[in-house]
ROKOL-852805 format. One record per residue: residue in one letter; x, y, z of N, C-alpha, C in turn. Coordinates in steps of 0.05 Angstrom, whole numbers, plus 32768, in hexadecimal, padded with zeros to 4 digits. Example, Ala and Ser with C-alpha at 12.3 -4.5 7.8 and 13.67 -1.06 7.14 Angstrom:
2
type: A	n_px: 8108	n_py: 7F8E	n_pz: 809C	ca_px: 80F6	ca_py: 7FA6	ca_pz: 809C	c_px: 8108	c_py: 7FBE	c_pz: 809C
type: S	n_px: 8101	n_py: 7FD3	n_pz: 808E	ca_px: 8111	ca_py: 7FEB	ca_pz: 808F	c_px: 8102	c_py: 8001	c_pz: 809D
This chain:
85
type: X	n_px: 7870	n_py: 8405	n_pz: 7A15	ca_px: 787E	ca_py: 841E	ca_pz: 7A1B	c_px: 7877	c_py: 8425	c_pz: 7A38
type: X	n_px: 7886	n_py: 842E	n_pz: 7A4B	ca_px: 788F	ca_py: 842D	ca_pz: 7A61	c_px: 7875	c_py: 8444	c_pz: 7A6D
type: X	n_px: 786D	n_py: 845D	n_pz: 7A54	ca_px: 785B	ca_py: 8474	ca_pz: 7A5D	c_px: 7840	c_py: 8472	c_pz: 7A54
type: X	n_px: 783A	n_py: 8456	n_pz: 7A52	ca_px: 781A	ca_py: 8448	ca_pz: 7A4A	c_px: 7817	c_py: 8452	c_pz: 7A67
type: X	n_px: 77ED	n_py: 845A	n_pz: 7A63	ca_px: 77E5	ca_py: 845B	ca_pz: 7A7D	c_px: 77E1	c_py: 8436	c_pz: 7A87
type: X	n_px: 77E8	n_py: 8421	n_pz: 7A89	ca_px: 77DD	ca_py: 840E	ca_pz: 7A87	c_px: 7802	c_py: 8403	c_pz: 7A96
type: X	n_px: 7815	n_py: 840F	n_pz: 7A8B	ca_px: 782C	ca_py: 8408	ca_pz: 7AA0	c_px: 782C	c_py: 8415	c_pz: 7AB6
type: X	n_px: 7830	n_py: 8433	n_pz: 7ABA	ca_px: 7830	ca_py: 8442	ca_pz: 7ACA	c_px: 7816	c_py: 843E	c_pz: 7AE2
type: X	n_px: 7820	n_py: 8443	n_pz: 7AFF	ca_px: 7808	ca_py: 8445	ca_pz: 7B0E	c_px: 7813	c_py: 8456	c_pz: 7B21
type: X	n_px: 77FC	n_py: 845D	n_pz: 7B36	ca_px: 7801	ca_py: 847A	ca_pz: 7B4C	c_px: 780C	c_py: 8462	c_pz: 7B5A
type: X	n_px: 7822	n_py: 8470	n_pz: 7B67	ca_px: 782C	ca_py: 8468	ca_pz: 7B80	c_px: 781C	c_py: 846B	c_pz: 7B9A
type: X	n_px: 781E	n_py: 8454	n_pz: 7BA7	ca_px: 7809	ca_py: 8458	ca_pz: 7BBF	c_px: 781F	c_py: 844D	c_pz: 7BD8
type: X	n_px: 7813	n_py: 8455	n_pz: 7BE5	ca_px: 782A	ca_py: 8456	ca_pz: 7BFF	c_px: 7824	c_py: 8447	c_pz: 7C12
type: X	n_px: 7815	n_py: 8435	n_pz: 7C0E	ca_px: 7808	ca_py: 8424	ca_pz: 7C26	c_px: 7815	c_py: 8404	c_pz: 7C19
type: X	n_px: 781E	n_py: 8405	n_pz: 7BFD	ca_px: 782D	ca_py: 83F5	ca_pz: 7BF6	c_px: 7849	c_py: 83F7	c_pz: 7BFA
type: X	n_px: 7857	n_py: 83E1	n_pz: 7BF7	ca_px: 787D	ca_py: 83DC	ca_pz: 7BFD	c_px: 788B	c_py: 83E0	c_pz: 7BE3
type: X	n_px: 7898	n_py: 83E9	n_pz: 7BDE	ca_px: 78A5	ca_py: 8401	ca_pz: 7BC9	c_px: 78C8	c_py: 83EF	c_pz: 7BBC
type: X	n_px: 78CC	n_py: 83E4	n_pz: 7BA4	ca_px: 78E1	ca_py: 83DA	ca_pz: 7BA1	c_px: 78F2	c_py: 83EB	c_pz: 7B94
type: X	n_px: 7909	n_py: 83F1	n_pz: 7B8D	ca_px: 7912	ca_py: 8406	ca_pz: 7B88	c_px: 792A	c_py: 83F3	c_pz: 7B70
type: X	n_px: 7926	n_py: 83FF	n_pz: 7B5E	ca_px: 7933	ca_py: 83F0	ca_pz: 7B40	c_px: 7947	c_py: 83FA	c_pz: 7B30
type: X	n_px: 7961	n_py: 83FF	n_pz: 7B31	ca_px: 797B	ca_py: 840E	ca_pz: 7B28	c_px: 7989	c_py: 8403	c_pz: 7B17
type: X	n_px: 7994	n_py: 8411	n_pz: 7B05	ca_px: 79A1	ca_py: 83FF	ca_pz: 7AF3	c_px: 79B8	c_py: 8420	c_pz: 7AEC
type: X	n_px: 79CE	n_py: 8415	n_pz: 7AE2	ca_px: 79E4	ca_py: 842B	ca_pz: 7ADF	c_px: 79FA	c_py: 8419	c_pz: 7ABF
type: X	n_px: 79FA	n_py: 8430	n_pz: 7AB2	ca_px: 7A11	ca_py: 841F	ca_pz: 7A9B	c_px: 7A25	c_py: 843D	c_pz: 7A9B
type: X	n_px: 7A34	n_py: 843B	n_pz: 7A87	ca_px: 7A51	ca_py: 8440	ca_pz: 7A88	c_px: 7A44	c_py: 8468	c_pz: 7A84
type: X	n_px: 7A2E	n_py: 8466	n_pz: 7A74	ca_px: 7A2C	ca_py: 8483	ca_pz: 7A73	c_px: 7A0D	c_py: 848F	c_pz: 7A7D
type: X	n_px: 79F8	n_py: 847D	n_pz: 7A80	ca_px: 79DE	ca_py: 8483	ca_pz: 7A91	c_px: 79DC	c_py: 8478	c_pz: 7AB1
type: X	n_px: 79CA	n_py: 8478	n_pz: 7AB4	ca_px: 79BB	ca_py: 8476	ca_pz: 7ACB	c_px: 799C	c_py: 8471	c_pz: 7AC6
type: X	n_px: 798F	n_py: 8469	n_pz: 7AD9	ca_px: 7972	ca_py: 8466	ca_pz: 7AD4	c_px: 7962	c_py: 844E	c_pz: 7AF1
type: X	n_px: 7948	n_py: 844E	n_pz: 7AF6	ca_px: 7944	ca_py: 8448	ca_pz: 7B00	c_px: 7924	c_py: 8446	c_pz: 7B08
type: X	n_px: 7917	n_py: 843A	n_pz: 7B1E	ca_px: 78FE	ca_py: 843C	ca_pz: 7B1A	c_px: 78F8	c_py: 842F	c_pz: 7B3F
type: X	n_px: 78DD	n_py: 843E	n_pz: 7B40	ca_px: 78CE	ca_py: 8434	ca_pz: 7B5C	c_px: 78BC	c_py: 842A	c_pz: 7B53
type: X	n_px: 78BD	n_py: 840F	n_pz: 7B61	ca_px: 78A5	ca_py: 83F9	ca_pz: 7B58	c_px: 7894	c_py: 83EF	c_pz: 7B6D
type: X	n_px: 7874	n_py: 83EA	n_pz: 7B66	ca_px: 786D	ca_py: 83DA	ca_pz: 7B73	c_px: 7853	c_py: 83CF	c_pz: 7B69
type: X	n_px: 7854	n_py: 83B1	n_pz: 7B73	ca_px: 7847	ca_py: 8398	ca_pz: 7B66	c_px: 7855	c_py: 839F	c_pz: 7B4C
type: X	n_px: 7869	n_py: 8391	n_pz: 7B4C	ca_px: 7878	ca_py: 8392	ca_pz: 7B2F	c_px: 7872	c_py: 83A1	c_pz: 7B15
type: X	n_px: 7869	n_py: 83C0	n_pz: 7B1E	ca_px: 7863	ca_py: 83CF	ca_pz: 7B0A	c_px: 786F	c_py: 83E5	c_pz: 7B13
type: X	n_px: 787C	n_py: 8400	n_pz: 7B05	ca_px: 788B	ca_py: 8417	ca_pz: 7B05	c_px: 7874	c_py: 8429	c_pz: 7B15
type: X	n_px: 7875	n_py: 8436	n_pz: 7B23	ca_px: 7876	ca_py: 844A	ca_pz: 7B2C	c_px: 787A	c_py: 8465	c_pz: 7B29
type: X	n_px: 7895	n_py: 8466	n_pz: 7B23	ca_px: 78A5	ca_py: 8480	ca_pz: 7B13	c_px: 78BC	c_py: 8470	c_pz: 7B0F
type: X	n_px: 78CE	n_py: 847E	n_pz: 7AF8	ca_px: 78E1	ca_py: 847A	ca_pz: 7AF8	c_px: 78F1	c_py: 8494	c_pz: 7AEA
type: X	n_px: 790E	n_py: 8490	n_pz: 7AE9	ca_px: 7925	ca_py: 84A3	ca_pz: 7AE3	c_px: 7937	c_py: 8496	c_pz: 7ACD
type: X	n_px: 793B	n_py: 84A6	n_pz: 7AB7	ca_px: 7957	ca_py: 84A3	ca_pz: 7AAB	c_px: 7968	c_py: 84BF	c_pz: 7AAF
type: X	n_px: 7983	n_py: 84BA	n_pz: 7AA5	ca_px: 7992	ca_py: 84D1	ca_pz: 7AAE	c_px: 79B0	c_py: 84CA	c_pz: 7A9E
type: X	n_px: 79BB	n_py: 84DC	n_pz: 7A99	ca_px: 79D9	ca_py: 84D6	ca_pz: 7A8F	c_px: 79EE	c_py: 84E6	c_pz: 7A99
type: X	n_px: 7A01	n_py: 84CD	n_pz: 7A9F	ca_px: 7A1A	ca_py: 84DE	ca_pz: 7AB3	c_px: 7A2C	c_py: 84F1	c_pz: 7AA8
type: X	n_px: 7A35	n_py: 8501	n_pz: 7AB7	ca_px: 7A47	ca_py: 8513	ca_pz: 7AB0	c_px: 7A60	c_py: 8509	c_pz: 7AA7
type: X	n_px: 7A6E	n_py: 851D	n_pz: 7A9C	ca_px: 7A87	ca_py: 8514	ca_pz: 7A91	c_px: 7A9B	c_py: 850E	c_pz: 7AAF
type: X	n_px: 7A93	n_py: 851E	n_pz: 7AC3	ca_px: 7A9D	ca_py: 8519	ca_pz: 7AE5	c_px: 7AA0	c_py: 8505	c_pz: 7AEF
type: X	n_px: 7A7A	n_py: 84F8	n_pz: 7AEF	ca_px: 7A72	ca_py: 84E7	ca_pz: 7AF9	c_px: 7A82	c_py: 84CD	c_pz: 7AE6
type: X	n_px: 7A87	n_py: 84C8	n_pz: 7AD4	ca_px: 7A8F	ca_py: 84B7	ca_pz: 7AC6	c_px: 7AAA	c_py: 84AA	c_pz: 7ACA
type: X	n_px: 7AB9	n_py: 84C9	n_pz: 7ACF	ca_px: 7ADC	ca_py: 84BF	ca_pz: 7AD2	c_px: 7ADB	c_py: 84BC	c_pz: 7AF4
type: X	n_px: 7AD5	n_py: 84CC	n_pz: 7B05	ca_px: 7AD3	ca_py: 84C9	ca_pz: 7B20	c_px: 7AC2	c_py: 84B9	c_pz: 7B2C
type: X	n_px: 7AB2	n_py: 84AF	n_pz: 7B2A	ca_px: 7AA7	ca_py: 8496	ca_pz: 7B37	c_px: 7AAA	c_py: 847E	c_pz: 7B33
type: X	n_px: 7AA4	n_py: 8473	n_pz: 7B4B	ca_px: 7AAF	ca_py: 8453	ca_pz: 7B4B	c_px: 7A95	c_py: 843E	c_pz: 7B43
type: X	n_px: 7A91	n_py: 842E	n_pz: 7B3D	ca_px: 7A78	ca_py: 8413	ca_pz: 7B3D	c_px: 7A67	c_py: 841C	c_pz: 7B50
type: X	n_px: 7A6F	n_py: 841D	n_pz: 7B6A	ca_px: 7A5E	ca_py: 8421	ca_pz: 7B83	c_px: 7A56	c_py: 843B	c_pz: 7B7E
type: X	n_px: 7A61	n_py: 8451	n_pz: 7B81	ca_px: 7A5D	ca_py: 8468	ca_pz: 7B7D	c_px: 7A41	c_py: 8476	c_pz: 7B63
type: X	n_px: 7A48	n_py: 8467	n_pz: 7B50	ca_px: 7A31	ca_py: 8461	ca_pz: 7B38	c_px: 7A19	c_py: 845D	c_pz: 7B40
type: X	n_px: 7A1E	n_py: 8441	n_pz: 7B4B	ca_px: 7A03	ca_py: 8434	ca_pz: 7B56	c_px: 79F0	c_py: 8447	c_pz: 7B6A
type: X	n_px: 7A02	n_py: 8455	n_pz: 7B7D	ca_px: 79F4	ca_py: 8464	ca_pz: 7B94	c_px: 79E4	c_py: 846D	c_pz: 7B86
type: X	n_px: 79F5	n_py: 8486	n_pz: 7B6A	ca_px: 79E9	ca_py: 8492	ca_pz: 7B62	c_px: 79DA	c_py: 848F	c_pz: 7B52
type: X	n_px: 79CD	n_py: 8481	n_pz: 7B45	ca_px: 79B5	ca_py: 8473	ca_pz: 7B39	c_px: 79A0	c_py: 8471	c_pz: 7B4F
type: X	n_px: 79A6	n_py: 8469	n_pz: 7B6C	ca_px: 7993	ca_py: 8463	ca_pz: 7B7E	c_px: 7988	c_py: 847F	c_pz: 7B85
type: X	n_px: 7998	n_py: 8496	n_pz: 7B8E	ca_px: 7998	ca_py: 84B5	ca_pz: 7B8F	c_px: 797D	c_py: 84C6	c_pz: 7B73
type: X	n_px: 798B	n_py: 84C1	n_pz: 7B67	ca_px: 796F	ca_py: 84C6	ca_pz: 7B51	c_px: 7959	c_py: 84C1	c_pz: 7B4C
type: X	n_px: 7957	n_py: 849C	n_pz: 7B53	ca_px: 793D	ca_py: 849C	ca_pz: 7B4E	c_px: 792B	c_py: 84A3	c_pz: 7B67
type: X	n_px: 793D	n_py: 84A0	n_pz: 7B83	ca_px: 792D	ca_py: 84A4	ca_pz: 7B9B	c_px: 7926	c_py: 84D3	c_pz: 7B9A
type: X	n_px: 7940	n_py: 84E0	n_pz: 7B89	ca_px: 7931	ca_py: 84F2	ca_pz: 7B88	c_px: 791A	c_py: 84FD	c_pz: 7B79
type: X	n_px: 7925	n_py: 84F1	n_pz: 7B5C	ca_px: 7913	ca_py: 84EF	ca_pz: 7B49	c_px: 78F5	c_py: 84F3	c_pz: 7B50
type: X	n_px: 78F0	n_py: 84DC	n_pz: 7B60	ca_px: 78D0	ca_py: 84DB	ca_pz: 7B61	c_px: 78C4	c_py: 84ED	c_pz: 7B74
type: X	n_px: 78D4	n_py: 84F9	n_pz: 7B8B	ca_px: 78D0	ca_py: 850A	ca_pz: 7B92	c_px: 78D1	c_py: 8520	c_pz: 7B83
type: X	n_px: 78E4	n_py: 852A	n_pz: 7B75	ca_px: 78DA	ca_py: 8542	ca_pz: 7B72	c_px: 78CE	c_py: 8547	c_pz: 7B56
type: X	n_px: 78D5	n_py: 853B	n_pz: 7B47	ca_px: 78C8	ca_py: 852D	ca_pz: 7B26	c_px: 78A0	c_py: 852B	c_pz: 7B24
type: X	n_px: 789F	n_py: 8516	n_pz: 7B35	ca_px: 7882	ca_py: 8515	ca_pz: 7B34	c_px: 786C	c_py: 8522	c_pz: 7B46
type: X	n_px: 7857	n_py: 8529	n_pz: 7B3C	ca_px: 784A	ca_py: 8540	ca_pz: 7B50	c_px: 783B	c_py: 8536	c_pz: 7B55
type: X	n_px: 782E	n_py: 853D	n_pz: 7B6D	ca_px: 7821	ca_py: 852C	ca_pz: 7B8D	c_px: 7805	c_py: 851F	c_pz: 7B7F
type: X	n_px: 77F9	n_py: 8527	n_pz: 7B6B	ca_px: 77E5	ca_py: 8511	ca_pz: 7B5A	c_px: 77F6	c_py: 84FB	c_pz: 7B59
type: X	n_px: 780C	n_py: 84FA	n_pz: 7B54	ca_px: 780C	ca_py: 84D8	ca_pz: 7B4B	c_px: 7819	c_py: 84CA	c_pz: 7B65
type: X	n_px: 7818	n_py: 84D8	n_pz: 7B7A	ca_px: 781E	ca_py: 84C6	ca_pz: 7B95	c_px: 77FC	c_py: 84BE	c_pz: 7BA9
type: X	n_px: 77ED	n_py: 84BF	n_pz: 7B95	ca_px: 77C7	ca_py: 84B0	ca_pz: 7B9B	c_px: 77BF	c_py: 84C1	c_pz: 7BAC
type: X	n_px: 77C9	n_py: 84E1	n_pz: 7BA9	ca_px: 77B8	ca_py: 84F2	ca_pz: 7BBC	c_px: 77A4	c_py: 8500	c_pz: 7BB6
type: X	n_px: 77A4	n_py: 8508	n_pz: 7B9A	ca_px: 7790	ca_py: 8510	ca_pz: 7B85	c_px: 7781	c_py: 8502	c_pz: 7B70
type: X	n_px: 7780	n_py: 84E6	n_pz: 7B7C	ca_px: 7772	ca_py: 84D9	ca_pz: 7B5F	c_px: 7754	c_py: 84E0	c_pz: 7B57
type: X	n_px: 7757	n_py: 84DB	n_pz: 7B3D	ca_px: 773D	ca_py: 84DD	ca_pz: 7B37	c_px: 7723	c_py: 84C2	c_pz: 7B3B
């Protein structure tokens, strides 16, 4: 499971950051990785808007838009390695 302490780790910033998106016909979701482990990640489900008005590309951005806000404003500054214990 994705919220084991044993998947999850603090993001540290002195590492290079891969950024992981994935979009289907009615979610969104996504994750910041590094050394091939999650970071944070986002799920989300599109609007009835987003669904009829956007295009493939348009989707995709927005999967990228989420999870880059997501972690900003989602996770709090302990889990970006400023407060560890």
């Amino acid at each position: 499971m994705i919220t084991n302490v044993s998947v999850l780790q603090y993001f540290d910033s002195a590492k290079s950051v891969i950024l992981q998106v994935d979009a289907s016909d009615d979610g969104l979701g996504g994750a910041l990785m590094q050394c091939n482990r999650p970071g944070a990640y986002t799920l989300s489900t599109m609007t009835k808007l987003q669904k009829e008005n956007y295009g493939q590309i348009e989707i995709g951005c927005l999967a990228i838009v989420n999870v880059l806000l997501g972690s900003v404003v989602i996770w709090p500054p302990v889990h970006y390695n400023r407060n560890r214990p």
